[in-house]
N, C-alpha and C positions, 0 to 999 in steps of 0.2 A: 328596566330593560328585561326583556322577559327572556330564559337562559334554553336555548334550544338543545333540545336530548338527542332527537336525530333529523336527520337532513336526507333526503334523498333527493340524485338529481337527476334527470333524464335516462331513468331506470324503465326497462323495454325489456317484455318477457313474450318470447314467442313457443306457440308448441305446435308444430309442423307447421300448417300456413293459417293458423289462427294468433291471432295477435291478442294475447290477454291486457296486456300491461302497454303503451303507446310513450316514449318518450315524458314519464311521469316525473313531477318535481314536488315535493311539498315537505312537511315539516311536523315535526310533534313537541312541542313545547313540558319542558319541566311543571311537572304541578299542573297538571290540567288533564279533565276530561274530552278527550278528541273523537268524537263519531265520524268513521268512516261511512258514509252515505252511499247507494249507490242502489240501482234496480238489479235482480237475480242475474249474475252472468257478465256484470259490470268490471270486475277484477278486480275486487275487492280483494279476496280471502286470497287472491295470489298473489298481490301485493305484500301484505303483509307477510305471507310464507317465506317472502326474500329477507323479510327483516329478524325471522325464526329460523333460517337457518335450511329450511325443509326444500327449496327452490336457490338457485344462482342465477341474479341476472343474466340475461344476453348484454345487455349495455346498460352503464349508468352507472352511479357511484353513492355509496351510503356513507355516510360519518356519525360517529354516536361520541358526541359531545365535542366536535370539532374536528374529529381526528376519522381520518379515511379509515373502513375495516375492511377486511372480505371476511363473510358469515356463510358458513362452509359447512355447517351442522349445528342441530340444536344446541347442541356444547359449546359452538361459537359463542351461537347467541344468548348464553346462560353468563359465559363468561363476561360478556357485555354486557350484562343485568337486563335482560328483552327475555321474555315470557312470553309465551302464549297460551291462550286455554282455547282449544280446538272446540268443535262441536259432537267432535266423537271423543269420547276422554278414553285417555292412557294409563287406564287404571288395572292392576290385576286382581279380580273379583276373589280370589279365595285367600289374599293378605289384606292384614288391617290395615287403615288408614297411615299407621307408623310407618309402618314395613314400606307401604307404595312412596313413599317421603323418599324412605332408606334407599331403596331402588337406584335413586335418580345419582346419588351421589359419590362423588371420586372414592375411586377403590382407596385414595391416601387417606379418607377418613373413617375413623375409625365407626364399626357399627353397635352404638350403644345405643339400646333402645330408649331405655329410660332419659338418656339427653336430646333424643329425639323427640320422645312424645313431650320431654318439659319444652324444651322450645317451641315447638307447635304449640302448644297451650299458650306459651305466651304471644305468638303471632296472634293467635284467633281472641285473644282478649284486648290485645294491643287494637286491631280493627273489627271487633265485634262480630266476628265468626262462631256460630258452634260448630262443635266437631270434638265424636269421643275418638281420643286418637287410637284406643283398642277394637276400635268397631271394625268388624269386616264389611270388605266391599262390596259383596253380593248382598247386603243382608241393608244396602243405603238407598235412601230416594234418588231422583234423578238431580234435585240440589244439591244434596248431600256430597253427593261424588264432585259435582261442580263446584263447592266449598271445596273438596280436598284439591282438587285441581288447580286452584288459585295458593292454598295453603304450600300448597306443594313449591307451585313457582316463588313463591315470598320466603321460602327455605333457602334457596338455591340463590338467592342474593336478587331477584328481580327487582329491580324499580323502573322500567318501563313494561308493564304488561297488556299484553294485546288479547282482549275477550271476542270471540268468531260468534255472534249471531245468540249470545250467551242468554237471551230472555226466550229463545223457541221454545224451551224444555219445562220451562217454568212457570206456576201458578203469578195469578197477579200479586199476589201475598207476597210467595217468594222472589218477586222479581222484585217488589218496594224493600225486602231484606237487602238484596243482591246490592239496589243502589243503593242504601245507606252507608253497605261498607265500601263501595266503589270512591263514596265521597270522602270516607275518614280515610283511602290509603292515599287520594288527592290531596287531601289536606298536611298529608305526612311528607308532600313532597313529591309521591311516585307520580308518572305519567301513564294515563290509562286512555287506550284507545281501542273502541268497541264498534265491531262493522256489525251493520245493521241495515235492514229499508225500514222501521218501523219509523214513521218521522215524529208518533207523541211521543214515541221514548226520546230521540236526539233531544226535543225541545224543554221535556222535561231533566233529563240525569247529564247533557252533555253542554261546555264552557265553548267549543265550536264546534265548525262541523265541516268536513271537508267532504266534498262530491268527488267521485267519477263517473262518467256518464261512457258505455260503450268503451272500455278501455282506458280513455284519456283522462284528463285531470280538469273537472271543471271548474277549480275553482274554490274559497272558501267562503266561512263566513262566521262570525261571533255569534252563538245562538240568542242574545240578548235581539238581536238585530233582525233575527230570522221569524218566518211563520211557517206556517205548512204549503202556504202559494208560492213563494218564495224559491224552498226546498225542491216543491216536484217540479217548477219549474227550471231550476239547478240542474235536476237528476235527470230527466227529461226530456228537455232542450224547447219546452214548447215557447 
């Protein structure tokens, strides 16, 4: 039986008389790669914004691991262990990599750098990440920061994390990096769920794949099962 991490149901986000989100229900399973599917514009990314904290339903109801929330701020959803890594990262360019870690975390903890950077080190060894945790941030590639960005949320207690369109920025090298470690932190248990249109990446890095098509929820499907006719025909509606 496979242990459901969140549950969303008939969750509807409007913003003045545009209807992003329609009555949406679907699910994200424990231990799995879940690609959000969907053509530009589809509500995708605002979807998941409700599950980060960044967005409030108008209607609908989330539960993160059985139990009803309201997720009211990134800190909700941090508390909740739901992560997101944006496509704009929230990093500040003239602190190291340590320091943007430090940032994020309860004034009740204390700031020690050096238990900072060892624990980062051992996240990024634990799922195969580089990262010098003294490097500055203006001075990192556009993965680089995208490595901390993920490192960052895996500090802060996440095991569902939600990646926004996380292969635009990146070389094909660095995206077969990126999915290696996507699979060893699946494999540790976490839940990772990456909106996307690109359909060889769903087919190749993602366990299923859920559509929305114009708002609404079209629907899932096991990527074992799935092809690229399939997909655009999901995404679509042809």
């Amino acid at each position: 039986m496979e242990q459901i991490a969140v549950k969303m149901t008939n969750i509807t986000k409007t913003f003045g008389s545009v209807v992003a989100n329609n009555n949406i229900s679907m699910d994200i399973r424990r231990g799995e790669i879940l690609s959000l599917l969907g053509e530009n514009g589809s509500g995708k990314t605002t979807l998941m914004n409700m599950l980060s904290g960044i967005y409030f339903p108008d209607e609908g109801r989330i539960y993160v691991d059985g139990r009803e929330v309201a997720i009211r701020s990134p800190r909700d959803a941090y508390d909740l262990g739901i992560g997101m890594i944006h496509q704009h990262f929230k990093l500040v360019d003239v602190f190291t990599a340590a320091e943007n870690v430090a940032l994020g975390l309860d004034k009740k903890q204390k700031f020690d750098k050096k238990a900072i950077a060892k624990r980062m080190t051992e996240i990024c060894r634990k799922y195969g990440f580089e990262i010098d945790t003294s490097q500055k941030v203006y001075t990192m590639t556009v993965s680089q920061k995208q490595t901390l960005e993920i490192v960052k949320a895996l500090y802060r207690g996440a095991d569902i994390l939600i990646l926004d369109e996380p292969t635009a920025v990146l070389t094909p090298q660095e995206t077969q990096k990126l999915f290696n470690v996507i699979r060893s932190m699946r494999d540790d248990g976490k839940s990772i769920v990456i909106i996307t249109h690109k359909l060889n990446e769903v087919l190749e890095i993602s366990d299923r794949v859920a559509i929305l098509r114009k708002g609404e929820y079209a629907g899932d499907i096991n990527t074992a099962d799935a092809t690229e006719e399939i997909l655009t025909e999901m995404m679509v509606g042809k």
